[in-house]
C-alpha positions as semicolon CSV with decimal commas, in nm:
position;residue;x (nm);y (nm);z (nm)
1;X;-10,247;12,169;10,186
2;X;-10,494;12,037;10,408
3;X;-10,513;11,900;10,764
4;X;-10,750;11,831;11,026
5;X;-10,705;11,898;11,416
6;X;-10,848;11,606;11,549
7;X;-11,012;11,626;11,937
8;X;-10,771;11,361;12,068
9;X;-10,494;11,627;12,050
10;X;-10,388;11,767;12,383
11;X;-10,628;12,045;12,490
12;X;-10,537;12,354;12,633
13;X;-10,717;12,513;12,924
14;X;-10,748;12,892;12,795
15;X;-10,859;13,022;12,516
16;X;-10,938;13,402;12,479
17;X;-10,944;13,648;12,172
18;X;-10,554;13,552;12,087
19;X;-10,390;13,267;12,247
20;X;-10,039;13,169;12,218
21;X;-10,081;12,813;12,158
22;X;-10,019;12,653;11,801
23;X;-10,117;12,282;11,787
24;X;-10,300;12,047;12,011
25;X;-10,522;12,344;12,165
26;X;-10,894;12,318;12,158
27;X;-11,092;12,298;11,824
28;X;-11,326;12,613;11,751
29;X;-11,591;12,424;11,542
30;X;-11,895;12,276;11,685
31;X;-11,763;11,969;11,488
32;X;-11,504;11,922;11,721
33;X;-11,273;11,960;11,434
34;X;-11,084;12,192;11,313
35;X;-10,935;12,240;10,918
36;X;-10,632;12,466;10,850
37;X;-10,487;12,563;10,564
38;X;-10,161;12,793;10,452
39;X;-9,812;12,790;10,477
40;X;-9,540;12,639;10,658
41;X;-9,267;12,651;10,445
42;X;-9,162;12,295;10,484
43;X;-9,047;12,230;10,113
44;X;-8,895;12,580;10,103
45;X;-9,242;12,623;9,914
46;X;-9,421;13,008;9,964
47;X;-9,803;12,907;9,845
48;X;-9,945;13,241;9,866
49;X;-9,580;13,443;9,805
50;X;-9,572;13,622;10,156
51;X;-9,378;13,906;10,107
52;X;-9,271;14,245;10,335
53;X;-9,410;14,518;10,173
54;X;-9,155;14,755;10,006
55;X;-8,982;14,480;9,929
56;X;-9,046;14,189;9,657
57;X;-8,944;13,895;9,816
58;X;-8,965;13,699;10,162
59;X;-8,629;13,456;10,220
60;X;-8,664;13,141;10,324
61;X;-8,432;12,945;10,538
62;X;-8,337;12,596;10,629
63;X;-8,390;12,517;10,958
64;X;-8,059;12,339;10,978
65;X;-7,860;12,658;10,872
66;X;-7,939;12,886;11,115
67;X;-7,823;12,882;11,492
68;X;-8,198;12,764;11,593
69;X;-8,161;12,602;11,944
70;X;-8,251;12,185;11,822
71;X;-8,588;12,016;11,893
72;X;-8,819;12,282;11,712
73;X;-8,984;12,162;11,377
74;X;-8,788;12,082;11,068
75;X;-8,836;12,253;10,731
76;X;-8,740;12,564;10,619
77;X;-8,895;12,942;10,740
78;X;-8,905;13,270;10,648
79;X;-8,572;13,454;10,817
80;X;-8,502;13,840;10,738
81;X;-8,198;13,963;10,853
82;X;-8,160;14,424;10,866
83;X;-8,525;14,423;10,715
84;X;-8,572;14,838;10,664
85;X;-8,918;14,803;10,707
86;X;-9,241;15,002;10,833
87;X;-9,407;14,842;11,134
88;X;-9,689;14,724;10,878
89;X;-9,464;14,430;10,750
90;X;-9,587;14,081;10,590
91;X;-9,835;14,068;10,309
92;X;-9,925;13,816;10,063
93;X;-9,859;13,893;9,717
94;X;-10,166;14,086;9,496
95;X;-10,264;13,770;9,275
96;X;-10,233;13,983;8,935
97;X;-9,908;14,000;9,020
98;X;-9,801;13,674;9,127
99;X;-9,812;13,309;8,954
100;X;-9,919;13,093;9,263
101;X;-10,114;13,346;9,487
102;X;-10,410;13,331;9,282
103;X;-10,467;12,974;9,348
104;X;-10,348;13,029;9,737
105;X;-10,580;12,825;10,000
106;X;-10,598;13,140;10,176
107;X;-10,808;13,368;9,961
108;X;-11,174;13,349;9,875
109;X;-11,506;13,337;10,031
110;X;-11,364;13,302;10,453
111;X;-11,773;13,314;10,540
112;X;-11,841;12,984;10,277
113;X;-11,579;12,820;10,446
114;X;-11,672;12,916;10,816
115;X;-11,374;13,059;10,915
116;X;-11,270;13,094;11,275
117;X;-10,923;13,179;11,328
118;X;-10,572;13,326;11,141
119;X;-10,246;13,186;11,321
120;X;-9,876;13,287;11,321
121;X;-9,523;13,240;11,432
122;X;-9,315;13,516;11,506
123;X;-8,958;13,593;11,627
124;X;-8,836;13,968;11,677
125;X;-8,426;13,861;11,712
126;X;-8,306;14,236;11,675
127;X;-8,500;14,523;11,665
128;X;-8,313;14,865;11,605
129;X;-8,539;15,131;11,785
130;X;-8,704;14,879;12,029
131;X;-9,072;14,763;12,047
132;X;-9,270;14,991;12,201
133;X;-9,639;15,012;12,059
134;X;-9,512;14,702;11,865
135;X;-9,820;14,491;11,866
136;X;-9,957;14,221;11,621
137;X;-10,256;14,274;11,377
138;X;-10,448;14,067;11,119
139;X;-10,535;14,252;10,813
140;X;-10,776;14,136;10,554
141;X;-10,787;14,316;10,236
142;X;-11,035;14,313;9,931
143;X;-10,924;14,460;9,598
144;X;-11,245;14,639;9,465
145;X;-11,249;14,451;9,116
146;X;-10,943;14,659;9,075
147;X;-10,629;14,459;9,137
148;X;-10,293;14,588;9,131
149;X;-10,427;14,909;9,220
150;X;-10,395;14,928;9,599
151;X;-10,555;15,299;9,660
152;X;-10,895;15,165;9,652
153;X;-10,849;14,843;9,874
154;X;-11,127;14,755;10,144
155;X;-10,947;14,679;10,466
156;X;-11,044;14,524;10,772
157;X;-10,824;14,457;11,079
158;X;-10,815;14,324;11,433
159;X;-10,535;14,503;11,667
160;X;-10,526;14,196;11,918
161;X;-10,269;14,384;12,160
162;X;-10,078;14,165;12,212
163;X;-9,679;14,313;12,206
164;X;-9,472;14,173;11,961
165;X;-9,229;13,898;12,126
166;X;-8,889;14,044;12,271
167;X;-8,605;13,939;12,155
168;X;-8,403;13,679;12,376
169;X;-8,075;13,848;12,496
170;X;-7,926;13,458;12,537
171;X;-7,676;13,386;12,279
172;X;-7,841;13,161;12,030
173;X;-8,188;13,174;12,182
174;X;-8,486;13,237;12,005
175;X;-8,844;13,364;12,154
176;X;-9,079;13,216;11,896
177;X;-9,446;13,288;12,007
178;X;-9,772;13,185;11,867
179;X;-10,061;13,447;11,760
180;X;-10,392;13,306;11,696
181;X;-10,667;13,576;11,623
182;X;-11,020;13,477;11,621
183;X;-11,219;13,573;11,315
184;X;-11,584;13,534;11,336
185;X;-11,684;13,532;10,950
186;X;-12,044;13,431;11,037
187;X;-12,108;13,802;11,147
188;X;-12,335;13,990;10,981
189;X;-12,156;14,356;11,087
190;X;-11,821;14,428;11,174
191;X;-11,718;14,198;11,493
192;X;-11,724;14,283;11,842
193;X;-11,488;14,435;12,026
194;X;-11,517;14,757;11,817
195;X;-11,579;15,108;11,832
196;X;-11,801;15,209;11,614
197;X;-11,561;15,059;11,274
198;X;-11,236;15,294;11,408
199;X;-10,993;15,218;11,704
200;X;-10,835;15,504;11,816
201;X;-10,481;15,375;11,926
202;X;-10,423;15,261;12,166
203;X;-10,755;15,088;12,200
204;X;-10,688;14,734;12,182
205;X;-10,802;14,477;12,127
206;X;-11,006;14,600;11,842
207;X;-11,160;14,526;11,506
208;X;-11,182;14,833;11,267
209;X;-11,226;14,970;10,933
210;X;-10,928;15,070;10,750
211;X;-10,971;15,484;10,687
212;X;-10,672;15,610;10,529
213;X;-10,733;15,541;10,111
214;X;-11,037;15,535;9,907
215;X;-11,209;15,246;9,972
216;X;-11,586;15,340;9,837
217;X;-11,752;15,189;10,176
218;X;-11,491;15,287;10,392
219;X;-11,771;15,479;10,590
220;X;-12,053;15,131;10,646
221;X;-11,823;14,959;10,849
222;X;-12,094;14,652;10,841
223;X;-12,089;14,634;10,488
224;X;-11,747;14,657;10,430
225;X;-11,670;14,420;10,695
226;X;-11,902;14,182;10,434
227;X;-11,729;14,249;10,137
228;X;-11,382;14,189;10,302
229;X;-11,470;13,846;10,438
230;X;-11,678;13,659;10,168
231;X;-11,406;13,783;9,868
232;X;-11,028;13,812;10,050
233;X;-10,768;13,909;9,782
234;X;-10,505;13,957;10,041
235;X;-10,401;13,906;10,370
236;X;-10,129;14,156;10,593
237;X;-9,956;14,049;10,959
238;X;-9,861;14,444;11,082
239;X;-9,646;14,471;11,366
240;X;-9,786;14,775;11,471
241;X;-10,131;14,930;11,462
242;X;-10,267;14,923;11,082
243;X;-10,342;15,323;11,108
244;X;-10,050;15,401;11,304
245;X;-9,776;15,227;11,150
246;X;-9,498;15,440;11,319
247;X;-9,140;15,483;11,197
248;X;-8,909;15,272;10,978
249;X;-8,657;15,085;11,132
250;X;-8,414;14,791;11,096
251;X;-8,575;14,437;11,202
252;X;-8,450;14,086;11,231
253;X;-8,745;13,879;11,206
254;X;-8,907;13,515;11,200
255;X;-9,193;13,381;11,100
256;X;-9,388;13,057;11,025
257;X;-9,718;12,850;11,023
258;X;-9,924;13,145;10,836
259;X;-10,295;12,915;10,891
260;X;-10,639;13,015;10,851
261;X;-10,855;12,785;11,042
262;X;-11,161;12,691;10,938
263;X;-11,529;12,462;11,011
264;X;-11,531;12,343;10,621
265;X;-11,263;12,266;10,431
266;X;-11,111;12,388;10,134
């Protein structure tokens, strides 16, 4: 799928690292145009099978069969009810694995395409141990010429920290917020603000090397950070910091309008 933000949408008046709004904010491209491509789920149709890891499925929901307060778009998204999950949750499926994540929108060369942003939805309805340290992350993921084998992934990730949203105590009221993180894929080392490829947590916001498996340039941030974004094999939303992905717990969770904006298109 492809769209185009055009500049006669309804601008927004801040825009920082993450912002919370999902259409008709200001286009990143010098263009004046934005293109975005992904998921929204609005023929009960999962492009790049998003998935929660651990598990080997994401379910999809109707709009109109849930108790979704009217006047928020139609279409179906994804709706996990007592989700046992770490805090590291949403991933797109590995393509060897999959039949339609190979030929996902999303993966591929992000600096070709001048990408500038990743965008999400998200509802927390329930949450069984509470949110704390609950904050959003984009993780971009490179398989090594090995996929299906996950130990030597190349990761990359921006901790925006920015909390996860809290769960409305209204009957029937849900707290859907927008995360937009900005990717800069015309950098030519890992992206600013970092320290030095590892963020300590809590240091956020933050972009940073992935440490913890054997990834053989785990150590040159710069080039890794290179690798990642000109050949993306998969793509992770963690609701918690990507090194520190605390305990399991039982979650209720939404989400929706999984976009990577972009200069070029598709």
């Amino acid at each position: 799928m492809k769209k185009a933000l055009l500049v006669g949408m309804v601008l927004v008046a801040v825009f920082s690292l993450v912002t919370t709004q999902a259409v008709g904010r200001e286009p990143l491209c010098p263009s004046g145009r934005d293109y975005y491509d992904g998921d929204d789920f609005f023929f009960a149709y999962n492009e790049a099978e998003w998935l929660f890891e651990g598990t080997t499925y994401a379910r999809l929901v109707d709009r109109r069969n849930t108790n979704e307060p009217k006047g928020r778009a139609k279409g179906h998204i994804i709706l996990e009810p007592d989700l046992y999950i770490l805090a590291e949750a949403l991933t797109t499926d590995a393509p060897v694995c999959s039949t339609n994540a190979a030929e996902s929108s999303l993966y591929g060369d992000w600096k070709a395409r001048e990408a500038v942003a990743f965008g999400v939805d998200l509802l927390v309805d329930e949450v069984s141990l509470g949110l704390a340290g609950g904050r959003v992350s984009l993780v971009l993921v490179n398989d090594s010429g090995t996929p299906g084998y996950e130990a030597d992934d190349c990761q990359v990730y921006f901790a925006s920290g920015r909390h996860l949203p809290d769960p409305d105590p209204r009957p029937n009221k849900w707290n859907w917020q927008r995360f937009e993180m900005l990717v800069p894929s015309d950098s030519t080392g890992l992206p600013q603000p970092n320290l030095g490829g590892t963020c300590p947590y809590p240091a956020l916001p933050c972009w940073g090397v992935y440490q913890s498996n054997d990834c053989p340039t785990k150590t040159d941030y710069d080039l890794t950070w290179s690798t990642v974004i000109q050949d993306v094999d998969r793509i992770k939303i963690s609701f918690g910091h990507p090194e520190h992905p605390g305990q399991e717990q039982t979650w209720s969770v939404g989400i929706d309008n999984l976009f990577l904006y972009s200069c070029l298109p598709n």
